[in-house]
C-alpha positions as CSV (number, residue, x, y, z in Angstrom):
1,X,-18.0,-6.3,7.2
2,X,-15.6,-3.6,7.5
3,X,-13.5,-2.7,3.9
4,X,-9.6,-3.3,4.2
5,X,-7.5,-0.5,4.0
6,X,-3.7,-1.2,2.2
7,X,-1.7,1.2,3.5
8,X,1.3,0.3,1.5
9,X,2.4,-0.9,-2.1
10,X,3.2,-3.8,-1.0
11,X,0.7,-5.1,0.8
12,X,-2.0,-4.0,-1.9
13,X,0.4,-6.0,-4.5
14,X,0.2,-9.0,-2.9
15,X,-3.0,-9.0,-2.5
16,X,-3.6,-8.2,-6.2
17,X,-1.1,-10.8,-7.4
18,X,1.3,-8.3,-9.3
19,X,5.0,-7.9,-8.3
20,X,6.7,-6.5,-5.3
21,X,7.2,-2.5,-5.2
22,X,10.4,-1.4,-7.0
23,X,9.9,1.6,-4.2
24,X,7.8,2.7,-1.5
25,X,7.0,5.9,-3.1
26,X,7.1,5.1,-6.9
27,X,6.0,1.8,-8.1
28,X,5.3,0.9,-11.8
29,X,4.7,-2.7,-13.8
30,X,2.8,-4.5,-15.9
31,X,-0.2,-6.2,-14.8
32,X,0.3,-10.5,-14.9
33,X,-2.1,-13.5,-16.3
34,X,-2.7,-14.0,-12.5
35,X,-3.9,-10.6,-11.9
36,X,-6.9,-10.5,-9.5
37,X,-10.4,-10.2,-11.1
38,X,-12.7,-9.8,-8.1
39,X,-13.0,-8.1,-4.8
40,X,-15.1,-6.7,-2.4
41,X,-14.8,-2.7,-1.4
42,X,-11.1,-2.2,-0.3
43,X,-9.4,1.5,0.4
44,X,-5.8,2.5,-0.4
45,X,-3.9,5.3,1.0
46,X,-2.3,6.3,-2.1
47,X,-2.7,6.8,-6.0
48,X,-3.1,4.5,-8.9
49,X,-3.1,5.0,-12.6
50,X,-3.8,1.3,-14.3
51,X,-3.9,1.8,-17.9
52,X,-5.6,-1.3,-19.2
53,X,-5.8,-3.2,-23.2
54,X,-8.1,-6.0,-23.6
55,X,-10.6,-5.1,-20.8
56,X,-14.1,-5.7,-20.5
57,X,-15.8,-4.7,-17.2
58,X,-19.7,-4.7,-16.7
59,X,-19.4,-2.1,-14.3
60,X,-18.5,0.4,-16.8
61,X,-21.6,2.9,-17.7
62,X,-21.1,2.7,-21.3
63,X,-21.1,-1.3,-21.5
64,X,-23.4,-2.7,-23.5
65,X,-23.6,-6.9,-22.9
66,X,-25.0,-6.9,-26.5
67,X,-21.8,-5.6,-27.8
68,X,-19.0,-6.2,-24.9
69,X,-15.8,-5.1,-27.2
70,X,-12.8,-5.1,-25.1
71,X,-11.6,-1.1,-24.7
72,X,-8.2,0.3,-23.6
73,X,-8.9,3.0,-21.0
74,X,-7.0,4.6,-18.0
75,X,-8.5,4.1,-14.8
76,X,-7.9,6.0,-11.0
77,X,-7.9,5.0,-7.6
78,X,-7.1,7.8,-5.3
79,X,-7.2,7.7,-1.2
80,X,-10.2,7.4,0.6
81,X,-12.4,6.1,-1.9
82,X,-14.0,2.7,-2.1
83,X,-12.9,0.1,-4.9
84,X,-14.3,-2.8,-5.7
85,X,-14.3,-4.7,-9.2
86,X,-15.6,-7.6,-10.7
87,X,-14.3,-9.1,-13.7
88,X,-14.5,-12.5,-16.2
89,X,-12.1,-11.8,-18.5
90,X,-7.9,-11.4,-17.9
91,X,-6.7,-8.2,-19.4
92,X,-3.5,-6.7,-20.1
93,X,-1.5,-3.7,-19.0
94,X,0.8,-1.0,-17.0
95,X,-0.1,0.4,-13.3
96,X,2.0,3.2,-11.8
97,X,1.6,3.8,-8.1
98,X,2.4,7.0,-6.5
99,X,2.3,7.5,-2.6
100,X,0.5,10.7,-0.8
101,X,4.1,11.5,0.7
102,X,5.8,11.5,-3.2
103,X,2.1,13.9,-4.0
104,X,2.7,16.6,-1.3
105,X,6.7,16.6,-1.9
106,X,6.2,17.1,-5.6
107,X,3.0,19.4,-6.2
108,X,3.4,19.9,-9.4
109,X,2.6,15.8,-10.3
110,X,-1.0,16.3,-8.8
111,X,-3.6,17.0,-11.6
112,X,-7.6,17.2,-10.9
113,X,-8.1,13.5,-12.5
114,X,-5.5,11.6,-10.5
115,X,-8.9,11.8,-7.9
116,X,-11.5,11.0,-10.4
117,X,-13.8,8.4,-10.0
118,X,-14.0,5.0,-11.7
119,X,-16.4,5.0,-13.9
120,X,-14.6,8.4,-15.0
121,X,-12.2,6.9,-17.2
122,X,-10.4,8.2,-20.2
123,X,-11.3,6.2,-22.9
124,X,-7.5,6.0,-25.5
125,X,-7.2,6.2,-29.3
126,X,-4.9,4.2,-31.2
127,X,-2.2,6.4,-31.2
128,X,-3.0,7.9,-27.8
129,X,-2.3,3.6,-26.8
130,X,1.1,4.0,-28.5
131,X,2.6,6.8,-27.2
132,X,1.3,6.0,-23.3
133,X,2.9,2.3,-24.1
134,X,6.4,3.6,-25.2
135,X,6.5,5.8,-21.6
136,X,5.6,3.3,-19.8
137,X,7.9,0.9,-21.1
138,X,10.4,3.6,-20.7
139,X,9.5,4.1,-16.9
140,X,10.1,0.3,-16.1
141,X,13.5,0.0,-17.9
142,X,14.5,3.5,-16.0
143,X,13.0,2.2,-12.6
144,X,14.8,-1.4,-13.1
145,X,18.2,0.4,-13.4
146,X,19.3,1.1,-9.6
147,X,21.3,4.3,-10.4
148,X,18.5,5.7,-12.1
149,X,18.1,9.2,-10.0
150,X,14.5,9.6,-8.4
151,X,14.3,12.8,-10.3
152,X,14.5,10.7,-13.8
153,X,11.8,8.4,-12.5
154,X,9.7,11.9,-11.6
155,X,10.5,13.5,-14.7
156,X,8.4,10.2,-16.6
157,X,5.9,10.3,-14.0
158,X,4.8,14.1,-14.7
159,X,5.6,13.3,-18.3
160,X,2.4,10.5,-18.7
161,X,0.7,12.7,-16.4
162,X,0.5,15.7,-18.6
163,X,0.0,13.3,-21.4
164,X,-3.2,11.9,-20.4
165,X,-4.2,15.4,-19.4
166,X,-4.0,16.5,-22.7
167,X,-5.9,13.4,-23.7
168,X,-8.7,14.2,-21.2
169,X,-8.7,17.8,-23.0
170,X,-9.3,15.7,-26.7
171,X,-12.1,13.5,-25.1
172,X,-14.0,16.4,-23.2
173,X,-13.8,18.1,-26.8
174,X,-14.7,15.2,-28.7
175,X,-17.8,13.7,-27.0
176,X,-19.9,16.8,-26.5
177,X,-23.8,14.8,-26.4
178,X,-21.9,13.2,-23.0
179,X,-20.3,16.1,-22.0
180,X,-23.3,18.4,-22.9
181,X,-25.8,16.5,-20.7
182,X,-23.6,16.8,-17.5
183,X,-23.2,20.8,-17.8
184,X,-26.8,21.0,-18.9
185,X,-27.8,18.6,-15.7
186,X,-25.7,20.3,-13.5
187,X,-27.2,24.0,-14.4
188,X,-30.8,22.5,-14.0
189,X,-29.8,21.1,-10.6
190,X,-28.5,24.7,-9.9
191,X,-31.4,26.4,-10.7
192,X,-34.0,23.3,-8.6
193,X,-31.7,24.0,-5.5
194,X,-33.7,26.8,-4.0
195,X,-36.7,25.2,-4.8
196,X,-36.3,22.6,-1.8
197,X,-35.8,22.8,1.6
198,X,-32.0,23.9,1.6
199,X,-29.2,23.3,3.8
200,X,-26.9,25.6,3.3
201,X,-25.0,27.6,0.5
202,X,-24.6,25.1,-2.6
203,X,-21.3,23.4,-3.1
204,X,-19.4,21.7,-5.6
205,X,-19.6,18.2,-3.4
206,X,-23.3,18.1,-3.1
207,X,-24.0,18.7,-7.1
208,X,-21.5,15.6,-7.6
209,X,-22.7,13.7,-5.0
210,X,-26.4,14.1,-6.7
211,X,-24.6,13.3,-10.5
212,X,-22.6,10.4,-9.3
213,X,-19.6,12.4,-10.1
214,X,-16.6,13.3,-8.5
215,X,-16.2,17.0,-8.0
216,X,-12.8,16.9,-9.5
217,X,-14.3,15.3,-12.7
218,X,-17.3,17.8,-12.7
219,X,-15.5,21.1,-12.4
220,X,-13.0,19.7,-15.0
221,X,-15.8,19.4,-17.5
222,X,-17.6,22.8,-16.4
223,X,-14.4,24.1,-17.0
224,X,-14.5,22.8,-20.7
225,X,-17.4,23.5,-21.5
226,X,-18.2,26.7,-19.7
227,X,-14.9,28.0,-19.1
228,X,-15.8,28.5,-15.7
229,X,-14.6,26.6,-12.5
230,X,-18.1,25.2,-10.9
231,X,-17.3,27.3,-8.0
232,X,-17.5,30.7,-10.1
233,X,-21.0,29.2,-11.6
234,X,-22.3,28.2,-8.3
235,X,-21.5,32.4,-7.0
236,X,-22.3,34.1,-10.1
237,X,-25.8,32.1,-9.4
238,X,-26.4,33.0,-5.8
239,X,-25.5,36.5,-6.7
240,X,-28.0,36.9,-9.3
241,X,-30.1,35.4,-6.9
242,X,-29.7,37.9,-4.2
243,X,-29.4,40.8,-6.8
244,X,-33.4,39.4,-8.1
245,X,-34.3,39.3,-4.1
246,X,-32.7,42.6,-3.0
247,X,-34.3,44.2,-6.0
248,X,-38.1,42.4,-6.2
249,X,-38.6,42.0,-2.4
250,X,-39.2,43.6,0.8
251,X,-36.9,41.3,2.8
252,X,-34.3,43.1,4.6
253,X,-30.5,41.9,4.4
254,X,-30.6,39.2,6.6
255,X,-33.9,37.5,5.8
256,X,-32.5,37.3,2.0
257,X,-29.1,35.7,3.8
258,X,-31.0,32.8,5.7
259,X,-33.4,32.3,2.5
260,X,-30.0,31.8,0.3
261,X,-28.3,29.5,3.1
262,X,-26.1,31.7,4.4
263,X,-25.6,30.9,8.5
264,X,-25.0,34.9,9.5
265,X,-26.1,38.1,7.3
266,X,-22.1,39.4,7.5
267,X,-21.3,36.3,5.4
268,X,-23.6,36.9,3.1
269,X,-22.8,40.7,3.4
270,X,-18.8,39.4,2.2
271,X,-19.8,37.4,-0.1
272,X,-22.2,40.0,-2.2
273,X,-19.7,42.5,-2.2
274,X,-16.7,40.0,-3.5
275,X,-19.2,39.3,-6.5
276,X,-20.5,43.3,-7.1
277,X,-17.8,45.3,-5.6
278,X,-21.1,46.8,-3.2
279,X,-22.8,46.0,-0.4
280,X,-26.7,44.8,-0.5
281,X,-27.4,48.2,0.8
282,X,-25.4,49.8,-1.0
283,X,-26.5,47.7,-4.5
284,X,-30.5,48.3,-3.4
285,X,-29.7,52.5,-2.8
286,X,-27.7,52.4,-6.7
287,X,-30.7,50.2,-8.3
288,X,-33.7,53.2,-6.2
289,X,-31.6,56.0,-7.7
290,X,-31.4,54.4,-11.0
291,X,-35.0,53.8,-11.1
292,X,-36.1,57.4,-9.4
């Protein structure tokens, strides 16, 4: 059975049971008694940020049915993904819906998590609650008012944006076992990829896809922890590489290309000089002179 796809708020609102859209690129309210607790897989074609009190959902990897406390977290849906929930209990809360078109206009409203997954959440404090509360409060009463300008409503929009950035930034920092364990798998994962039958040079996507991660999410907490994007740790780690084969093996430039997944030895050529500032040649002449 094929997933629906909402295209529009207000189809996707209906369907949810929460009111129509104030706008066709802006949408904010609070979620009603009636809200809708269960579906199958669905895709929208735009963003959500539901920021939910009084939740419980099994789904979530840190639930425990021994000790199901209700939590108030901040959840994403972004396009193209799959969503699908489950849920026994009614819970309370704010969702703000922002379409693709709105995105692209305004690129300075797109931030890494806004495409996290669900089961990436950010998990709120007490005060965090309050503060994300009195904006979004703020945003209704500004969106119900018909002369409000767009450019008010944008200016709330990038304001609880940046907010639960900075509250991402206080949860990366705060739970470091958690956050630990993903840089420590993903460097381990790193280092196993040659090991197998590879196809290709490494990305970003295939490490998430193997952690259940989104790659937004995972070069966020790289970035943390590491202070380097995954992308930089991913080259810095085929580089080495190539430096240990250029230096320890007989293999000529474009045998080490194809064993490191590079499609043609000029890639790989690029690439290696990007990283050293030298060719391979050039790098395995430097190293003989050095060593003569």
């Amino acid at each position: 059975m094929q997933a629906n796809r909402f295209t529009n708020f207000k189809t996707f609102n209906s369907f949810i049971g929460v009111p129509e859209p104030i706008d066709n690129h802006i949408d904010i309210g609070k979620y009603p008694e009636n809200t809708l607790l269960k579906s199958q897989g669905i895709y929208i074609d735009f963003y959500r940020i539901s920021f939910k009190t009084n939740y419980i959902n099994p789904d979530l990897p840190d639930f425990d049915p021994k000790n199901s406390k209700p939590i108030t977290a901040v959840f994403f849906n972004s396009p193209g993904k799959l969503y699908e929930w489950e849920l026994t209990d009614t819970f309370e809360g704010y969702y703000l819906q922002l379409s693709k078109e709105i995105i692209e206009k305004n690129r300075y409203l797109f931030q890494n998590f806004l495409e996290y997954g669900y089961h990436e959440a950010l998990f709120l404090t007490k005060q965090e609650e309050k503060e994300i509360v009195l904006l979004y409060e703020n945003l209704i009463q500004k969106s119900s008012d018909k002369s409000t300008n767009q450019n008010v409503l944008l200016a709330y929009v990038n304001l609880i944006l940046n907010l639960v950035e900075s509250f991402y930034k206080r949860q990366f920092a705060s739970e470091t076992k958690k956050y630990n364990y993903i840089v420590s798998e993903f460097q381990q994962l790193l280092r196993d990829y040659y090991n197998d039958r590879i196809e290709g040079v490494p990305t970003v996507h295939y490490f998430a896809e193997k952690m259940n991660l989104t790659p937004n999410y995972l070069g966020d907490v790289l970035k943390a922890y590491t202070h380097k994007s995954a992308i930089e740790t991913i080259h810095e780690y085929i580089a080495q590489s190539a430096k240990r084969l250029l230096l320890e093996s007989n293999l000529t430039n474009a045998e080490i290309a194809f064993e490191l997944g590079f499609d043609y030895p000029n890639y790989f050529a690029k690439f290696f000089k990007k990283q050293t500032q030298l060719t391979p040649k050039q790098f395995r002449m430097r190293q003989k002179l050095t060593n003569s």
